[in-house]
NUGU-220751 format. One record per residue (C-alpha): residue in three letters; x, y negated, z negated. Coordinates in steps of 0.25 Angstrom, whole numbers, padded with zeros to 4 digits, always signed. Layout:
% NUGU-220751
ALAXYZ ...
END
This chain:
% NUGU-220751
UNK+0499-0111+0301 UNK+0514-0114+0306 UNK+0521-0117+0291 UNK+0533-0125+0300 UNK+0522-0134+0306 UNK+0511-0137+0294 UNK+0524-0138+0284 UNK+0530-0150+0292 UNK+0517-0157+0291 UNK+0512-0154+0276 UNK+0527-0155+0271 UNK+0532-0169+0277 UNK+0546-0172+0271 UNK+0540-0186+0264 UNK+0530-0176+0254 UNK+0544-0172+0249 UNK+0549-0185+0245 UNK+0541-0184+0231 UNK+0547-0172+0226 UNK+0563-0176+0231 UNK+0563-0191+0226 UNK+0558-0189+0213 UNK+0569-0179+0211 UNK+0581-0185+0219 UNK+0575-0200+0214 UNK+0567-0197+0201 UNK+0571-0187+0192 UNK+0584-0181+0195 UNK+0590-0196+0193 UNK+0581-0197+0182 UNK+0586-0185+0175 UNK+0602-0188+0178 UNK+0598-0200+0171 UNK+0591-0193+0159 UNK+0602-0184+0158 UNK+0613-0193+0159 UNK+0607-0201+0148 UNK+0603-0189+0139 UNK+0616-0183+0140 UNK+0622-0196+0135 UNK+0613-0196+0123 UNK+0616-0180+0122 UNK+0600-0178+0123 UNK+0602-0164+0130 UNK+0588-0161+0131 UNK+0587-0172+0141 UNK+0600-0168+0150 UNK+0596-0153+0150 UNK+0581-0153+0152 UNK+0584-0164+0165 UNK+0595-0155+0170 UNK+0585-0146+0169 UNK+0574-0153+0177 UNK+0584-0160+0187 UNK+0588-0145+0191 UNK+0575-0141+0193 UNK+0571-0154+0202 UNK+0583-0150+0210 UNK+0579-0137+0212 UNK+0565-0142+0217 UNK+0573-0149+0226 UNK+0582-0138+0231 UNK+0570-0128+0232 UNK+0562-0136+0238 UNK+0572-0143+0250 UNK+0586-0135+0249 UNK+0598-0144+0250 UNK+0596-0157+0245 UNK+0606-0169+0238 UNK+0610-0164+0226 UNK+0625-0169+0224 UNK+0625-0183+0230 UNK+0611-0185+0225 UNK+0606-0196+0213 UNK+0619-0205+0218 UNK+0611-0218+0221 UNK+0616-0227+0232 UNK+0629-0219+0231 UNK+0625-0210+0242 UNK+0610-0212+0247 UNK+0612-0199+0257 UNK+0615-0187+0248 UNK+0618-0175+0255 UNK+0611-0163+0251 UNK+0615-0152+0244 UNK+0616-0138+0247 UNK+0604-0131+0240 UNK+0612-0120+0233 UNK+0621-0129+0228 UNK+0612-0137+0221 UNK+0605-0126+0216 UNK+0619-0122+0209 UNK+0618-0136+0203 UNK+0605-0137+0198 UNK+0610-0123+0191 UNK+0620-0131+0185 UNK+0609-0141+0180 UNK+0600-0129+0173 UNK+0614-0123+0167 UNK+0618-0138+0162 UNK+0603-0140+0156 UNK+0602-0129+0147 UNK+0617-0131+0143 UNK+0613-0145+0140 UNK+0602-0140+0132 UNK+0609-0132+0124 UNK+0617-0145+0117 UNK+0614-0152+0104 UNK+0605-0163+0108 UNK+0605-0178+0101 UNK+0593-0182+0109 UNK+0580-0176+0114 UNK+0569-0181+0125 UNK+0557-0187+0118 UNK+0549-0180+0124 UNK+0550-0169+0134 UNK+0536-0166+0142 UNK+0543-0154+0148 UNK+0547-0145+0136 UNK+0548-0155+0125 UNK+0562-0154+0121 UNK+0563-0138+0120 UNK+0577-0136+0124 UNK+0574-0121+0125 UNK+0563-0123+0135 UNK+0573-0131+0143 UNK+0584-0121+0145 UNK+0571-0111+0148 UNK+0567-0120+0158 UNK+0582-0121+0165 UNK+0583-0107+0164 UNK+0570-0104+0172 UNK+0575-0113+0182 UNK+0589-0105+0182 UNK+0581-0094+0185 UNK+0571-0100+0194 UNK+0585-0103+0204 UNK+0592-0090+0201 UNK+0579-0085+0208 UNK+0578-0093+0218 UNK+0592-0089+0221 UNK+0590-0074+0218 UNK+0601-0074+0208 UNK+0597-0063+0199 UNK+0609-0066+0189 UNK+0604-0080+0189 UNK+0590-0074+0186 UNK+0594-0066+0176 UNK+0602-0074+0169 UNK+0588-0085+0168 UNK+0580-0074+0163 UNK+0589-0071+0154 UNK+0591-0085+0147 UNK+0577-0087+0148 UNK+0566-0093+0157 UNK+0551-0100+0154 UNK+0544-0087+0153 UNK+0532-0093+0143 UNK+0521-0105+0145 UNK+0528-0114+0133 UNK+0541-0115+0142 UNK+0533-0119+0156 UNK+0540-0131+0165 UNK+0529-0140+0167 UNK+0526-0155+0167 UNK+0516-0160+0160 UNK+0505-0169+0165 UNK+0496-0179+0158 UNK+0483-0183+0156 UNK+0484-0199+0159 UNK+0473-0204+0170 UNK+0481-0218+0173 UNK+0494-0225+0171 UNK+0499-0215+0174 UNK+0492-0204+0178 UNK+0500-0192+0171 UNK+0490-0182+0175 UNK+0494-0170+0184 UNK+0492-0174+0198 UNK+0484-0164+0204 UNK+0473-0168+0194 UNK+0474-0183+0197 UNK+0473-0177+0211 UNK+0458-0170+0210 UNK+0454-0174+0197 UNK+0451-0189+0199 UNK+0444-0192+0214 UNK+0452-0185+0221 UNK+0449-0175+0230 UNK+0463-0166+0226 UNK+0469-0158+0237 UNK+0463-0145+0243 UNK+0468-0133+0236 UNK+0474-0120+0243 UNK+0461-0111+0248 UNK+0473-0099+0249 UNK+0478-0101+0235 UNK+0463-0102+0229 UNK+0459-0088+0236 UNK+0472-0083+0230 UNK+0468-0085+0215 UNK+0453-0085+0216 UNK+0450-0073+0229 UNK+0463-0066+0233 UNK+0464-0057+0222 UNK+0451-0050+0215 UNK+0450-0060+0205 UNK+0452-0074+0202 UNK+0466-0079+0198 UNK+0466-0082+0183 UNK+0471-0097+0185 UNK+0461-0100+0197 UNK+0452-0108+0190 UNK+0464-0117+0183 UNK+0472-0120+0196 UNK+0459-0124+0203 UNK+0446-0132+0199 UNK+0434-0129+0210 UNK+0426-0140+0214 UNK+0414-0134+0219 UNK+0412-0118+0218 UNK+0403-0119+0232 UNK+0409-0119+0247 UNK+0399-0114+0254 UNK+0389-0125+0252 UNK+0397-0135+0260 UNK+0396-0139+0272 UNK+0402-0141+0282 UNK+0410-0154+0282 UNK+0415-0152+0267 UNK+0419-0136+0271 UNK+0419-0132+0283 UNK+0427-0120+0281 UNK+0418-0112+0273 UNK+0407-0108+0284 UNK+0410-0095+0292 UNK+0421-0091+0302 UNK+0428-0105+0301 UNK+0440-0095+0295 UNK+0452-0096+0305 UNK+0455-0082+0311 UNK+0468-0081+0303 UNK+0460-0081+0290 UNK+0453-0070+0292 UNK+0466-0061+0294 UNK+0467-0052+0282 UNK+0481-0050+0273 UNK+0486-0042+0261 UNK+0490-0050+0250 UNK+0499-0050+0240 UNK+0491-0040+0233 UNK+0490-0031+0242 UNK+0475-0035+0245 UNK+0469-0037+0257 UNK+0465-0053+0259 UNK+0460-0062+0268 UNK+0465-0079+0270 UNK+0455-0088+0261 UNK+0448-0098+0271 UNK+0441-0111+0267 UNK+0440-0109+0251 UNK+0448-0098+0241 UNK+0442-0088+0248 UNK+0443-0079+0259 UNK+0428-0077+0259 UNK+0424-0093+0261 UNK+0421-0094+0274 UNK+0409-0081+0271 UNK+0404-0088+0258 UNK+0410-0101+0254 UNK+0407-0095+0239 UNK+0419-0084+0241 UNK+0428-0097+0237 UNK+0422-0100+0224 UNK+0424-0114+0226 UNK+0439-0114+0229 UNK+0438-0124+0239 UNK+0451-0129+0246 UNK+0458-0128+0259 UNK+0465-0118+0270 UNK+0480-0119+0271 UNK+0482-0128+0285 UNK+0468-0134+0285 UNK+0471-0148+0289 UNK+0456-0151+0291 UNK+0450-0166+0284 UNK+0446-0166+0271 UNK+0431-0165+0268 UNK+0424-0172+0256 UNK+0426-0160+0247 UNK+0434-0167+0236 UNK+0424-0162+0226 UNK+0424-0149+0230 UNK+0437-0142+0235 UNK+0444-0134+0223 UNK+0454-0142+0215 UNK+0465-0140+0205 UNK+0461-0136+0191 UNK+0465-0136+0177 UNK+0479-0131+0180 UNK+0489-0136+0183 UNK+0484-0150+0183 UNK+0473-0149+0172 UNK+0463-0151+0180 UNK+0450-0144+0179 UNK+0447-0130+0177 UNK+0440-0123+0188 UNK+0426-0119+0176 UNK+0419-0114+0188 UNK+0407-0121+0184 UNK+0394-0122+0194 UNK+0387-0132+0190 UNK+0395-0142+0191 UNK+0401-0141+0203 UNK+0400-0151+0214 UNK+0389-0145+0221 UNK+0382-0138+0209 UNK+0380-0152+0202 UNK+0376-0162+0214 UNK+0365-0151+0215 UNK+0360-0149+0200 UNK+0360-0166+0201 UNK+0373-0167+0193 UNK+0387-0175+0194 UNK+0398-0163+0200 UNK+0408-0159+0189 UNK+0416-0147+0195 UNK+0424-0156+0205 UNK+0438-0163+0199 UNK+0435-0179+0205 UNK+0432-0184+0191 UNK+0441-0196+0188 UNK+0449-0186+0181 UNK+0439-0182+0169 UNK+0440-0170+0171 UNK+0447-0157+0170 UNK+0461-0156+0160 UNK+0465-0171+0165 UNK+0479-0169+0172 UNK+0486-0165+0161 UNK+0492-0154+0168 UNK+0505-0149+0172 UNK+0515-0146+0185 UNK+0521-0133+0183 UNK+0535-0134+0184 UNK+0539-0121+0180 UNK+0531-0111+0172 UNK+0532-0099+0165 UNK+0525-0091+0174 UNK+0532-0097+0186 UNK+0544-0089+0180 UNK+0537-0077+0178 UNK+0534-0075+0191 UNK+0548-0078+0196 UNK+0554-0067+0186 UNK+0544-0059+0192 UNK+0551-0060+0208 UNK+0565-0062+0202 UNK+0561-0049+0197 UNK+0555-0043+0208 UNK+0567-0049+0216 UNK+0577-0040+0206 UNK+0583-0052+0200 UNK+0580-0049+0187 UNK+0574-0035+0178 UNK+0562-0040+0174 UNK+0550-0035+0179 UNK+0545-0042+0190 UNK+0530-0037+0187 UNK+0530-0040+0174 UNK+0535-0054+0175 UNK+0524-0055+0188 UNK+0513-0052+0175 UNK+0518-0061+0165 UNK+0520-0073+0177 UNK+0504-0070+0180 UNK+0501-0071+0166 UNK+0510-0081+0162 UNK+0503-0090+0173 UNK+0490-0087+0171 UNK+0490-0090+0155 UNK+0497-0104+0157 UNK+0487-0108+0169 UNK+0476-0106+0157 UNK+0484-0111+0144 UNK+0490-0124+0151 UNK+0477-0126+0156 UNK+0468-0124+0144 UNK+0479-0133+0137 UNK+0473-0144+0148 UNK+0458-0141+0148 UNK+0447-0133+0147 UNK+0445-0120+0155 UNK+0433-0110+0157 UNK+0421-0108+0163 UNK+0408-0113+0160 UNK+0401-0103+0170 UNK+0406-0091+0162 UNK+0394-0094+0150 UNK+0406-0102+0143 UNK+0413-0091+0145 UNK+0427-0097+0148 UNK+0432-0092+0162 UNK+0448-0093+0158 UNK+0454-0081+0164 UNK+0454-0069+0153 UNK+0465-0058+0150 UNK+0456-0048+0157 UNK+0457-0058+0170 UNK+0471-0060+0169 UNK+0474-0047+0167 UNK+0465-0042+0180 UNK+0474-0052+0187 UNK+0489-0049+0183 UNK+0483-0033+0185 UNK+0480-0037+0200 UNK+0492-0044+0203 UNK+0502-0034+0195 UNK+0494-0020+0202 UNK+0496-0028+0216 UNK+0508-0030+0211 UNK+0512-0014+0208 UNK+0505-0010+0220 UNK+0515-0020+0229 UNK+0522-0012+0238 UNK+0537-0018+0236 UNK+0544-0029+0231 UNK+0542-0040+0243 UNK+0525-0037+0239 UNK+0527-0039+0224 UNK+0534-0050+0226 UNK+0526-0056+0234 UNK+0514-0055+0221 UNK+0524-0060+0211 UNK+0525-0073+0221 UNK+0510-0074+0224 UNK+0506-0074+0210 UNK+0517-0084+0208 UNK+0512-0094+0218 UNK+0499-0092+0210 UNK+0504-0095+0197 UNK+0511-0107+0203 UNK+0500-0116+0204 UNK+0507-0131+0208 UNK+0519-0126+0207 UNK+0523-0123+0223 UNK+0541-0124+0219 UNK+0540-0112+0213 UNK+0532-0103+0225 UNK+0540-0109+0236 UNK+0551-0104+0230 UNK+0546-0092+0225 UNK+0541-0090+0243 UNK+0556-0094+0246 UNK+0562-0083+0237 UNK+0552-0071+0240 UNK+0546-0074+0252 UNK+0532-0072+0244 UNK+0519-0073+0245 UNK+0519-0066+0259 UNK+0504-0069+0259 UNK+0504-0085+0257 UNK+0498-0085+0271 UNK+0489-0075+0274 UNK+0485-0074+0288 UNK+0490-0085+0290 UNK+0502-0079+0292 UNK+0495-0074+0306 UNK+0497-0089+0309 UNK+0510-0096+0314 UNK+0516-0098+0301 UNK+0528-0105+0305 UNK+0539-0108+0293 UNK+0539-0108+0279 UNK+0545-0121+0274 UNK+0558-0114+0265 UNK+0560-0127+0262 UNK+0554-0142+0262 UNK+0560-0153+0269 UNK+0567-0165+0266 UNK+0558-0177+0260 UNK+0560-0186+0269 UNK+0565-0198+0260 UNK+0578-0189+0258 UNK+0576-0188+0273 UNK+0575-0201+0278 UNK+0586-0208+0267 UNK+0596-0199+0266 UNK+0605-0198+0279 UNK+0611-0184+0274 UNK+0597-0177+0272 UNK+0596-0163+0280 UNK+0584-0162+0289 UNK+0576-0149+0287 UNK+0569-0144+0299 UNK+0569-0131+0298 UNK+0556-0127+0288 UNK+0563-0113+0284 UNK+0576-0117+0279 UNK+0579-0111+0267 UNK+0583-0114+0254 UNK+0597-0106+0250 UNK+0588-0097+0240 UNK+0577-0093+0250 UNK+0576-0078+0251 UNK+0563-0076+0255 UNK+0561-0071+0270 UNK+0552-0076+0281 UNK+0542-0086+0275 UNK+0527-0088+0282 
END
């Protein structure tokens, strides 16, 4: 697979013009205006939580596509062509916004928001918030003082302080429900979910992830029943050589490329996947009529429906016993949590994680094990709690027995990733766990792990035996959308895939 070649078609520059026009035309004008107004009416909570937020869109921004407008942006007809900032520089502004929120914060306030979906007018969770993304840049930058100084005045470090927005439950008019449930939970078919990153949670290590059955809802627990039209993977030796070259992992084990389902055991018996159902990375073959049986998202974190595990009524179980098929997610959205998730801007153990390097990396004196264990933890509990706040969990084939991960499950897991851990033979191979286990925690929440690549050069393993292959280059960063493109006479051209971002530490990417 040559990154350089699939990365120019699967990221063409128009995908990226959602993301840039709703900040440089949505809500940075939205908020200048918001705090323009706010600051007039001395409602401080208005002006520092939208510093705040604007800085953090601009950071998207900056991480995302390096230089971009910045000082002649938001000027109207005055000057259509902005020119683009250097990155770093920027950077130092949006420092400036975080330091100016929390001062602003800090004042006596006449008025209040009405309502604040984010943190509902707790001052003190908003400087926590602007101090996490103080110490999200400082890291990026690898400025221990700056990494120190965070720590030091406080970052989300529990479940009560998590970013995150908010969806709701509203099926028309508008639909307020989160999306990927409006994807796979009415009669849509939903996308095809990552055969790699199923076997990681459910096959790579010798027990399943706790959070398996919440990030992904199973359609149909059979594959080897299919034929060959509707799978045509999952007979024998149709695995591509390079599969079948073995690796170590990030554990130190010995592992060989999942092919065809979450297994790397399909292709011998389709029941090796457990019915995790999805696709290979650079399969570009038609889709075939398996909407109601690939493996979709679950309970979290689009509170969807959680993966019960229960036979009888999956697809094929009930058209045989004569009954209507439950198990698969196309149901006019009836069923599961009903949408009511959330996007995970920011969460608690997304900053564990990152102590965890910073601390591995020597910018700070915590201990970057111990901050590893209470990321794992931390993530694991809120993938439960958030989603039995949503709907129900357990599993009916257990004799009522409810199938939510116990302590003793948890605690075979962290033991596994914390003795690999030890066992690591220097820093660059613990690091390399603390940025796995992060990925994995991260589910939709990319922002994070592609920075997290950038700075450590971690996971080494992404790939496999792929890496056999021609891998080409890792995109450091994304091109220009191209409305900023085609409209604005000053825009750079990126043609260069591994340009890098000012902070980007991280060697050879592949």
């Amino acid at each position: 697979m040559d990154w350089g070649a699939s990365y120019a078609e699967a990221y063409n520059p128009s995908d990226f013009n959602g993301s840039w026009n709703g900040a440089y035309a949505g809500i940075v004008p939205d908020i200048d205006a918001m705090i323009e107004a706010a600051a007039a009416a001395e409602s401080w909570i208005h002006v520092g939580a939208g510093k705040i937020i604007k800085g953090y869109v601009m950071q998207l921004m900056v991480d995302k596509h390096g230089d971009i407008p910045y000082s002649e942006a938001w000027q109207g007809t005055a000057n259509l062509s902005p020119k683009v900032d250097d990155a770093q520089s920027v950077y130092t502004a949006i420092a400036g916004l975080y330091d100016e929120g929390i001062a602003d914060l800090g004042k006596t306030a006449i008025g209040a928001p009405a309502i604040d979906i984010f943190y509902g007018n707790d001052k003190a969770k908003w400087v926590t918030l602007a101090n996490t993304l103080k110490f999200r840049m400082a890291l990026n930058e690898g400025n221990a003082a700056g990494v120190a100084s965070a720590l030091t005045a406080g970052v989300i470090d529990e479940q009560a302080e998590d970013w995150v927005f908010s969806y709701g439950s509203n099926r028309q008019n508008p639909d307020s429900r989160h999306p990927w449930y409006g994807g796979a939970y009415e009669s849509f078919a939903g996308p095809y979910q990552s055969n790699y990153f199923m076997w990681e949670l459910m096959e790579e290590k010798p027990f399943a992830d706790p959070r398996l059955r919440y990030y992904y809802k199973r359609q149909d627990l059979q594959m080897n029943d299919e034929d060959l039209f509707t799978l045509d993977c999952v007979v024998p030796d149709t695995r591509p050589s390079w599969y079948d070259n073995q690796y170590t992992n990030a554990y130190g084990e010995t592992k060989t490329w999942p092919f065809c389902g979450g297994s790397s055991l399909t292709t011998t018996d389709g029941a090796y996947a457990k019915g995790y159902w999805g696709r290979d990375h650079g399969n570009n073959d038609g889709t075939p009529p398996d909407g109601q049986k690939r493996t979709h998202r679950g309970i979290y974190p689009a509170a969807g429906a959680y993966d019960d595990g229960d036979s009888s009524t999956e697809t094929d179980g009930a058209v045989e016993a004569g009954l209507a098929p439950t198990i698969h997610t196309q149901q006019g959205g009836t069923t599961g949590a009903g949408g009511d998730g959330h996007a995970p801007i920011l969460m608690a153990s997304n900053v564990f994680f990152m102590r965890a390097e910073a601390a591995l990396d020597g910018f700070s004196s915590e201990s970057a094990k111990d901050m590893l264990e209470q990321a794992i933890r931390t993530s694991v509990a809120s993938v439960m709690d958030y989603s039995n706040g949503w709907g129900s969990t357990g599993d009916f084939d257990l004799n009522g027995v409810g199938a939510e991960p116990t302590a003793r499950a948890i605690d075979n897991y962290v033991g596994y990733v914390l003795a690999a851990y030890d066992a690591a033979a220097d820093n660059e191979a613990k690091m390399n766990i603390i940025v796995k286990e992060h990925r994995l925690a991260s589910f939709s929440n990319g922002i994070e792990l592609y920075n997290a690549m950038r700075r450590t050069g971690h996971p080494t393993e992404m790939q496999g035996p792929m890496k056999l292959q021609d891998a080409g280059t890792f995109p450091r960063l994304f091109p220009y959308p191209a409305d900023f493109s085609n409209l604005n006479a000053n825009a750079p051209v990126r043609t260069d895939f591994g340009e890098k971002i000012f902070w980007d530490r991280a060697g050879v990417l592949n």
